[in-house]
PDBQT receptor file of N, H, CA, C and O in Angstrom, charges set to zero:
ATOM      1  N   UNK A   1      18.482 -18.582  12.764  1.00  0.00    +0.000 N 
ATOM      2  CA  UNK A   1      18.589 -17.428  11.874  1.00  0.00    +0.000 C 
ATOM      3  C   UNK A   1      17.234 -16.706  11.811  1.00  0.00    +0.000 C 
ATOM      4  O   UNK A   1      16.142 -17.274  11.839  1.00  0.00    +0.000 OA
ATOM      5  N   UNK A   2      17.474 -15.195  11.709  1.00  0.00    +0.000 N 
ATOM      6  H   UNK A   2      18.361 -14.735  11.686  1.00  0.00    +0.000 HD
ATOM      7  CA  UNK A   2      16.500 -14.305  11.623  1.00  0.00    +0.000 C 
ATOM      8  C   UNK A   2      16.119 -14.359  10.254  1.00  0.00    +0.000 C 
ATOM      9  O   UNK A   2      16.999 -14.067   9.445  1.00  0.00    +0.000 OA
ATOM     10  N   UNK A   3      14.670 -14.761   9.694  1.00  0.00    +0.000 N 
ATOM     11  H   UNK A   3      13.955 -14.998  10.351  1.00  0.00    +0.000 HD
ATOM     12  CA  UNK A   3      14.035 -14.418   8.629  1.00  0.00    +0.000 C 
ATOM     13  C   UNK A   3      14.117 -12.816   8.093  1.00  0.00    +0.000 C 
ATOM     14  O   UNK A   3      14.085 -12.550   6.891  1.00  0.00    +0.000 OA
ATOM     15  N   UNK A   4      14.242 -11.634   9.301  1.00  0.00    +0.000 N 
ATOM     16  H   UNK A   4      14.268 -11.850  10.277  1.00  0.00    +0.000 HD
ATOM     17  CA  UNK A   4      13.743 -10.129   9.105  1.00  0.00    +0.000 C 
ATOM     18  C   UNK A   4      15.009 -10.229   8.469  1.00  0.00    +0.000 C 
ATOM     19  O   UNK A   4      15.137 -10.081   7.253  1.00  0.00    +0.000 OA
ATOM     20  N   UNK A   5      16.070 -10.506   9.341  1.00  0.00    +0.000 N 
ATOM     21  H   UNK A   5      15.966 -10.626  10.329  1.00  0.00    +0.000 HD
ATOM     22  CA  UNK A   5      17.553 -10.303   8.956  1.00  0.00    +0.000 C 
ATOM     23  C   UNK A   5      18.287 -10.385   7.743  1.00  0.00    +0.000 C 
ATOM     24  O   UNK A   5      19.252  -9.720   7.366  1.00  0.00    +0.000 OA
ATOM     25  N   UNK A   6      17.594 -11.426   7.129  1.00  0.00    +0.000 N 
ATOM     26  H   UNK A   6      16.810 -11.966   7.435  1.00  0.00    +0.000 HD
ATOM     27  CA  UNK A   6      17.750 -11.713   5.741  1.00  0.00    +0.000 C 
ATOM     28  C   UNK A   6      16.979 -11.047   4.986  1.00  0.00    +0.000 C 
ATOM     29  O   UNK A   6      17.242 -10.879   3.795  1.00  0.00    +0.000 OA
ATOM     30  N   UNK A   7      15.734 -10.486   5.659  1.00  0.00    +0.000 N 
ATOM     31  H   UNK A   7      15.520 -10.622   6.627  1.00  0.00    +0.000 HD
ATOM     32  CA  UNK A   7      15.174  -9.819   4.624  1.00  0.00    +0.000 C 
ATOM     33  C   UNK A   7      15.609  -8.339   4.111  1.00  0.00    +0.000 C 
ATOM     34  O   UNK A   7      15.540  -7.884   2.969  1.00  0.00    +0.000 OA
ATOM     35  N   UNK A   8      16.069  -7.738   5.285  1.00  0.00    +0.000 N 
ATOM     36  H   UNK A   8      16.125  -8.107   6.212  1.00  0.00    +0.000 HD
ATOM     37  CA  UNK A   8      16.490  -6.398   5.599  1.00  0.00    +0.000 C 
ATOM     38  C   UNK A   8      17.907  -6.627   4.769  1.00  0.00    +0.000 C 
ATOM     39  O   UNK A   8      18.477  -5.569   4.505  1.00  0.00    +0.000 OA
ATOM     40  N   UNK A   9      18.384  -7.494   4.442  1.00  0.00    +0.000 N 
ATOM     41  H   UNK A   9      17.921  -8.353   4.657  1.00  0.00    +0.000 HD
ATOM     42  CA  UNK A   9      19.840  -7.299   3.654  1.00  0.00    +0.000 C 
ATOM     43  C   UNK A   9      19.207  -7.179   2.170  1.00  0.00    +0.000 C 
ATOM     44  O   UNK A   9      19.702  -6.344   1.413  1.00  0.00    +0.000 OA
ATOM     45  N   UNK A  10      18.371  -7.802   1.824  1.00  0.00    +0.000 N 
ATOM     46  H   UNK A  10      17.968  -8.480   2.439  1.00  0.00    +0.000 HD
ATOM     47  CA  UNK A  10      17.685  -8.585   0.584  1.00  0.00    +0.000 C 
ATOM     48  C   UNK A  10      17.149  -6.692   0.270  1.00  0.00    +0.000 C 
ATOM     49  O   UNK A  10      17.299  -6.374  -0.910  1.00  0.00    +0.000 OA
ATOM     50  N   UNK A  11      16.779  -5.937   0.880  1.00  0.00    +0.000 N 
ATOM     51  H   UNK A  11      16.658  -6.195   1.838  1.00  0.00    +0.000 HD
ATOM     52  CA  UNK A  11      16.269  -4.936   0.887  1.00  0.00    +0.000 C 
ATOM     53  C   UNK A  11      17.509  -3.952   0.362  1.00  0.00    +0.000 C 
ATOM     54  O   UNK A  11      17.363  -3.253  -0.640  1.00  0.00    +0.000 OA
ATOM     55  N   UNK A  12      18.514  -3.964   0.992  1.00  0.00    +0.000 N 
ATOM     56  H   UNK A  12      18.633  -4.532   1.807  1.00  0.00    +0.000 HD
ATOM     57  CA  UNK A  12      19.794  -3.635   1.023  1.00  0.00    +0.000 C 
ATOM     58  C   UNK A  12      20.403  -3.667  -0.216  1.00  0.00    +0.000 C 
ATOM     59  O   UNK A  12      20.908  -2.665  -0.721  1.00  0.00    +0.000 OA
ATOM     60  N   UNK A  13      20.383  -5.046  -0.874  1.00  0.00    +0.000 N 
ATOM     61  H   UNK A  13      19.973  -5.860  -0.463  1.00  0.00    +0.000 HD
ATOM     62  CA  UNK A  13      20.703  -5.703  -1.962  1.00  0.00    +0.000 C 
ATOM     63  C   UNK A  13      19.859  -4.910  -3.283  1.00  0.00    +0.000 C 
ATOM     64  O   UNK A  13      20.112  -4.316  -4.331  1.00  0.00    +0.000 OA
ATOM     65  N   UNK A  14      18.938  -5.254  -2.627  1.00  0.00    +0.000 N 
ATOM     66  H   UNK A  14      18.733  -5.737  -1.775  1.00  0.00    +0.000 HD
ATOM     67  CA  UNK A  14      18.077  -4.689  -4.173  1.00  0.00    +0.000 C 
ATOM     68  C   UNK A  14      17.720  -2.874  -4.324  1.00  0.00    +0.000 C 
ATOM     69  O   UNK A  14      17.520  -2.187  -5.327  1.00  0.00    +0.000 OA
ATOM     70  N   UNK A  15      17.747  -2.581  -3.106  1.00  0.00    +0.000 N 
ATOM     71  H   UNK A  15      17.909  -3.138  -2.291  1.00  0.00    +0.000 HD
ATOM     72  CA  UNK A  15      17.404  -1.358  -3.248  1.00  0.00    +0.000 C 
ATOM     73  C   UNK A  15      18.649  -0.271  -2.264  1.00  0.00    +0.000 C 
ATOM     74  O   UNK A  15      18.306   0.170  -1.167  1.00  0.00    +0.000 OA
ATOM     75  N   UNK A  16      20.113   0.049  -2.875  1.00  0.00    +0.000 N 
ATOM     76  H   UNK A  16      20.391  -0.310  -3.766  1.00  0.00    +0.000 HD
ATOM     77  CA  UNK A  16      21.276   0.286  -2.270  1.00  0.00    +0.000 C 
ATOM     78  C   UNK A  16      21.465   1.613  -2.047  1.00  0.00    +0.000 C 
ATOM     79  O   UNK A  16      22.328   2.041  -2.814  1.00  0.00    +0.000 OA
ATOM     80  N   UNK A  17      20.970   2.553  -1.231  1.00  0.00    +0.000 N 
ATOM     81  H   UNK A  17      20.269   2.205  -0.608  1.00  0.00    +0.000 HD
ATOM     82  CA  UNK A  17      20.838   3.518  -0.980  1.00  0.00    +0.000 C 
ATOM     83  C   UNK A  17      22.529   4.370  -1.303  1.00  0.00    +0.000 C 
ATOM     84  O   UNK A  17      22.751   5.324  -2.048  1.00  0.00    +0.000 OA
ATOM     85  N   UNK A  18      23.474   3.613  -0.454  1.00  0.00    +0.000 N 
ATOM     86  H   UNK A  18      23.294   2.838   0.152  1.00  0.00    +0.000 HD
ATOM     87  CA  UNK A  18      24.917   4.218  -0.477  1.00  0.00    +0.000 C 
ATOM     88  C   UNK A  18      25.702   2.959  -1.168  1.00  0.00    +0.000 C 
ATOM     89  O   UNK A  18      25.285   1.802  -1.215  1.00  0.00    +0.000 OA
ATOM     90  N   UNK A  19      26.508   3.283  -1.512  1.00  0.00    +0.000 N 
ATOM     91  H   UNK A  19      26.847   4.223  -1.474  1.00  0.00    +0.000 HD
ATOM     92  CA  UNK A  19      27.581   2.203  -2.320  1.00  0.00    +0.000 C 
ATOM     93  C   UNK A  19      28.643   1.479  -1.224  1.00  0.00    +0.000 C 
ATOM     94  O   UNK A  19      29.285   0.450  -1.432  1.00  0.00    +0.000 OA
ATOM     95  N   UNK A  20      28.651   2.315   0.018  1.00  0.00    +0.000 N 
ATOM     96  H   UNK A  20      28.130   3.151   0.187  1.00  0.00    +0.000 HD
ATOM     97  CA  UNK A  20      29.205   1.071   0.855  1.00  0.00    +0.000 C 
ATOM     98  C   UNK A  20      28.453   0.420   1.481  1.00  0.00    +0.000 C 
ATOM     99  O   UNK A  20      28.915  -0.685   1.765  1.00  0.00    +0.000 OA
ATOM    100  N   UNK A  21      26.962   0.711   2.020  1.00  0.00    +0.000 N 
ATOM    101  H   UNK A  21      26.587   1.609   1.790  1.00  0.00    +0.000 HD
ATOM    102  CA  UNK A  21      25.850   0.138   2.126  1.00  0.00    +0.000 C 
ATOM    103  C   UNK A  21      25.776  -1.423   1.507  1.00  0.00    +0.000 C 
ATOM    104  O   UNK A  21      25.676  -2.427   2.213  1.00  0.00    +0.000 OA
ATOM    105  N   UNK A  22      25.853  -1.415  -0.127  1.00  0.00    +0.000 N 
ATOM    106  H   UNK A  22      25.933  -0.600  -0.701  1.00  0.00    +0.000 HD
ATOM    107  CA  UNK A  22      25.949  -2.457  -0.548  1.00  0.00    +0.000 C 
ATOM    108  C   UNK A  22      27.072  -3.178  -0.504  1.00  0.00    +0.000 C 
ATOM    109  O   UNK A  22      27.076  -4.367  -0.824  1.00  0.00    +0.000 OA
ATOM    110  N   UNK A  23      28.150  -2.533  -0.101  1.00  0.00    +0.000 N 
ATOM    111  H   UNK A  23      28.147  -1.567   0.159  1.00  0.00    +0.000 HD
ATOM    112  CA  UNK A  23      29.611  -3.391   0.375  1.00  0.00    +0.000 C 
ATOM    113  C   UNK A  23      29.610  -3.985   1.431  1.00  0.00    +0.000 C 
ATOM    114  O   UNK A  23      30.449  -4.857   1.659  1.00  0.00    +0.000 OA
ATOM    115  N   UNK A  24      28.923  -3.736   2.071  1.00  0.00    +0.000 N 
ATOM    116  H   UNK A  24      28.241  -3.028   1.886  1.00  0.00    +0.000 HD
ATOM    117  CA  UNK A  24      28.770  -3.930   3.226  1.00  0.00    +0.000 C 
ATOM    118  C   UNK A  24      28.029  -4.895   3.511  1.00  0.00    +0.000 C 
ATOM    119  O   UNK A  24      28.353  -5.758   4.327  1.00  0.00    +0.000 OA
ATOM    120  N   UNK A  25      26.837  -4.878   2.822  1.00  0.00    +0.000 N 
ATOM    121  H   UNK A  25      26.573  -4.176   2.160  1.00  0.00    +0.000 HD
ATOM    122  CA  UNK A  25      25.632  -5.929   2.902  1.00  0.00    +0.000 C 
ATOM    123  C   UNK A  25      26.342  -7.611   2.041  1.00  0.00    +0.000 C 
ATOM    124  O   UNK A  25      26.018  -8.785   2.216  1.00  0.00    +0.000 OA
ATOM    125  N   UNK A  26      27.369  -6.980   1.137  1.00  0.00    +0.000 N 
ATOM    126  H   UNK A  26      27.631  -6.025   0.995  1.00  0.00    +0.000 HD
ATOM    127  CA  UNK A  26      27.949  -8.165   0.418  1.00  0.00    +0.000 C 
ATOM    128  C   UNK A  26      28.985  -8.791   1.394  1.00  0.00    +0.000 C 
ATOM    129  O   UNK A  26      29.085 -10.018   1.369  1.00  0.00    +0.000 OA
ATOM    130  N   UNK A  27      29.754  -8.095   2.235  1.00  0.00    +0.000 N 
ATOM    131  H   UNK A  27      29.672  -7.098   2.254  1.00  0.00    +0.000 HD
ATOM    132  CA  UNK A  27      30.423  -8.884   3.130  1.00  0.00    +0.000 C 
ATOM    133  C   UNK A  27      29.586  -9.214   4.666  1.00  0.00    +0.000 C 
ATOM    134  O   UNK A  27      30.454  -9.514   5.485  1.00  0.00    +0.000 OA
ATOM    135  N   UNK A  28      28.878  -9.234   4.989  1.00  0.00    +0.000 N 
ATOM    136  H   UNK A  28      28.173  -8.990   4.324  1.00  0.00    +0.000 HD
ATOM    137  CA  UNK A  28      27.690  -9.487   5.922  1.00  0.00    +0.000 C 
ATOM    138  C   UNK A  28      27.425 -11.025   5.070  1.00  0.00    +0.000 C 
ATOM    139  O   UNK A  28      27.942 -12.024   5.571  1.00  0.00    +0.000 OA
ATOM    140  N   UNK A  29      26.851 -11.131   4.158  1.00  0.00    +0.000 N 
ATOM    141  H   UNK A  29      26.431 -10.320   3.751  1.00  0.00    +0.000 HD
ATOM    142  CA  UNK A  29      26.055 -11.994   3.168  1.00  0.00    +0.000 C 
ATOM    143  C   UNK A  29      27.339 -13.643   3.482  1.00  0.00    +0.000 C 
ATOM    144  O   UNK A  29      27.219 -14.762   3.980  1.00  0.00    +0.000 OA
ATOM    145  N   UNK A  30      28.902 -12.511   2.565  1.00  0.00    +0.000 N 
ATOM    146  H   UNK A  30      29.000 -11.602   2.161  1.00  0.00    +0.000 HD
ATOM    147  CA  UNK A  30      30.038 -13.142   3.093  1.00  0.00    +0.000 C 
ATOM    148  C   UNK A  30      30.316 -14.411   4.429  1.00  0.00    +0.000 C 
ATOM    149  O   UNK A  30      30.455 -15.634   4.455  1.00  0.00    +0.000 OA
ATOM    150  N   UNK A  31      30.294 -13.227   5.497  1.00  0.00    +0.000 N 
ATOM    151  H   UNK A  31      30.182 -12.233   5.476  1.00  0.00    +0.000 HD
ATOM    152  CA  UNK A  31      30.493 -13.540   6.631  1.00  0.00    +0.000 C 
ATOM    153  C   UNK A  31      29.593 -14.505   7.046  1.00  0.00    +0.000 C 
ATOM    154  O   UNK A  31      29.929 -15.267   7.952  1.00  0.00    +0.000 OA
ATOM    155  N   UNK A  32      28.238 -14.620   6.403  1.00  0.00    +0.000 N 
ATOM    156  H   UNK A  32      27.965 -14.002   5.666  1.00  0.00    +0.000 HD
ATOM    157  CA  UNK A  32      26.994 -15.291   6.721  1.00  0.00    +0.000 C 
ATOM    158  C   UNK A  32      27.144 -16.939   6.616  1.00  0.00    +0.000 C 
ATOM    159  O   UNK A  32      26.866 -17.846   7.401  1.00  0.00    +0.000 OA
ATOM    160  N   UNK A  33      27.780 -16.904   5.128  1.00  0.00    +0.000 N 
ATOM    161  H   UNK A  33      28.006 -16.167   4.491  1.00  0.00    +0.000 HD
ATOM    162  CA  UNK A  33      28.260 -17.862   4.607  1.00  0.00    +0.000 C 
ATOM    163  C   UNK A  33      29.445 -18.781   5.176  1.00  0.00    +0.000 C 
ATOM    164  O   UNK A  33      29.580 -19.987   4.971  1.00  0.00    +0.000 OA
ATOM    165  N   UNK A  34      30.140 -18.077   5.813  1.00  0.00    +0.000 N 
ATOM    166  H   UNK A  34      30.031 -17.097   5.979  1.00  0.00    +0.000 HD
ATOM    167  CA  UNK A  34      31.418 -18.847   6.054  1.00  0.00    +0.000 C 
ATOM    168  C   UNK A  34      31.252 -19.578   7.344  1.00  0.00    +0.000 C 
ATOM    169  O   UNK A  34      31.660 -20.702   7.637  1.00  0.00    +0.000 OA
ATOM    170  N   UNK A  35      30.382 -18.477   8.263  1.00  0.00    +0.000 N 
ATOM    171  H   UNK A  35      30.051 -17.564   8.025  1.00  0.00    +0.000 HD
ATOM    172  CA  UNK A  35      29.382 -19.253   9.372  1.00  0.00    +0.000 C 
ATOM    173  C   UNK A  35      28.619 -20.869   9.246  1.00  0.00    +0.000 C 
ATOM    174  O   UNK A  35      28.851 -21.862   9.935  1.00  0.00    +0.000 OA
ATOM    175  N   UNK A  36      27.864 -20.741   8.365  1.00  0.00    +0.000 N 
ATOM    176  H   UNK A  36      27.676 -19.934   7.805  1.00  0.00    +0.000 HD
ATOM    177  CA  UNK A  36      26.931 -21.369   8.065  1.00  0.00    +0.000 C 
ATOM    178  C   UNK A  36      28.330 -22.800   7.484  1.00  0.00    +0.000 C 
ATOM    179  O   UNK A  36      28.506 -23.686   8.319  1.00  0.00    +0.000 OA
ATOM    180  N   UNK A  37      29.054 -22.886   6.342  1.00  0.00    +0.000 N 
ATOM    181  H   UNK A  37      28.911 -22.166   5.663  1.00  0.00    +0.000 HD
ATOM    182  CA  UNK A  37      30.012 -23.685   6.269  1.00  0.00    +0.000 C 
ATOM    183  C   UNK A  37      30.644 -24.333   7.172  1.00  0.00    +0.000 C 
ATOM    184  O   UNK A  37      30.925 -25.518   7.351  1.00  0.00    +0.000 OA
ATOM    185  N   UNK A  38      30.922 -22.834   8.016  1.00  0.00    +0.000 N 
ATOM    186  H   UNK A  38      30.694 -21.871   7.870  1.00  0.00    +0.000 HD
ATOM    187  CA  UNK A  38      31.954 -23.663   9.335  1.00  0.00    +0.000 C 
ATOM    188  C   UNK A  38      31.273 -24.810  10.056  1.00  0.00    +0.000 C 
ATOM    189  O   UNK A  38      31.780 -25.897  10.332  1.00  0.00    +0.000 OA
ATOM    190  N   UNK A  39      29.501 -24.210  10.434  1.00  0.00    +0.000 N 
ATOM    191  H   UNK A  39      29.089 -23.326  10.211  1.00  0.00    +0.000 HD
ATOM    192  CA  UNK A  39      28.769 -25.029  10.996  1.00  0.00    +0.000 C 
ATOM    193  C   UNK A  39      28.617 -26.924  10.495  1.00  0.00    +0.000 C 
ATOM    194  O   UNK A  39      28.654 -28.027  11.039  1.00  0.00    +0.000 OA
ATOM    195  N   UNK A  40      28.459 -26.403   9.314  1.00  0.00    +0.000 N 
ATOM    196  H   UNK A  40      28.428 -25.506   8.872  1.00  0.00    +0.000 HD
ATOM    197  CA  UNK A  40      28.197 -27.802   8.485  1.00  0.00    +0.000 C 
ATOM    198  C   UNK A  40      29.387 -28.621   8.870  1.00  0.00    +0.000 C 
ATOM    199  O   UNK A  40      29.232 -29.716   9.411  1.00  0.00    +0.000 OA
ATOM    200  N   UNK A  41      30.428 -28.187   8.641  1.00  0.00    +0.000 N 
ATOM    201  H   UNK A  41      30.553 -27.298   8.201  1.00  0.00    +0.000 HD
ATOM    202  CA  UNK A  41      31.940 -28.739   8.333  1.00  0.00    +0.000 C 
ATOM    203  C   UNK A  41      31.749 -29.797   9.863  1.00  0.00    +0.000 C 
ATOM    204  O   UNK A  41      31.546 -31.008   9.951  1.00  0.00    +0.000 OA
ATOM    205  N   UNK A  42      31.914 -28.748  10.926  1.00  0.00    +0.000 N 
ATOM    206  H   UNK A  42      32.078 -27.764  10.854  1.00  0.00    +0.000 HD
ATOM    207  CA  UNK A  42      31.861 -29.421  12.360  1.00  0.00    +0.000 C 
ATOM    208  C   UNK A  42      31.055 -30.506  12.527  1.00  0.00    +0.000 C 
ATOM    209  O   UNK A  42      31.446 -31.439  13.229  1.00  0.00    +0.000 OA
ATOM    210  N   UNK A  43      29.605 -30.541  11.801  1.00  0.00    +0.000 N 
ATOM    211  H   UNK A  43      29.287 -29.783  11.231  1.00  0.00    +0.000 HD
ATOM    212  CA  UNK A  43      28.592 -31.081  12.379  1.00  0.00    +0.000 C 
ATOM    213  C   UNK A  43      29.426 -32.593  11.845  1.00  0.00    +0.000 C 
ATOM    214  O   UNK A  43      29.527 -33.544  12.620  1.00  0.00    +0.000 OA
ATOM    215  N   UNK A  44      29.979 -32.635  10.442  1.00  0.00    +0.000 N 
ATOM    216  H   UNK A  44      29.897 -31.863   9.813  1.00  0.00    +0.000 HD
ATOM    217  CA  UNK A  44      30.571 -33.670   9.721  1.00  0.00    +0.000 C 
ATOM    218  C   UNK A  44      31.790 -34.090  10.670  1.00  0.00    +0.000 C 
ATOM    219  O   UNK A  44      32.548 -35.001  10.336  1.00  0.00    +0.000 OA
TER     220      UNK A  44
């Protein structure tokens, strides 16, 4: 995982220029998550 990547959402997050911008950044965040789960799940 990209450190910028997370940061650039975190940027996104806090400072939301457009309102789907931040919809967007919340299902990204989403998607991030379910990744990261799936990963775990397998490794188990």
């Amino acid at each position: 995982m990209c450190y910028g990547f997370f940061g650039l959402i975190f940027l996104q997050l806090t400072f939301p220029r457009k309102p789907d911008t931040l919809i967007l950044s919340k299902h990204i965040l989403l998607t991030l998550k379910r990744a990261v789960y799936d990963t775990k799940h397998e490794e188990v």
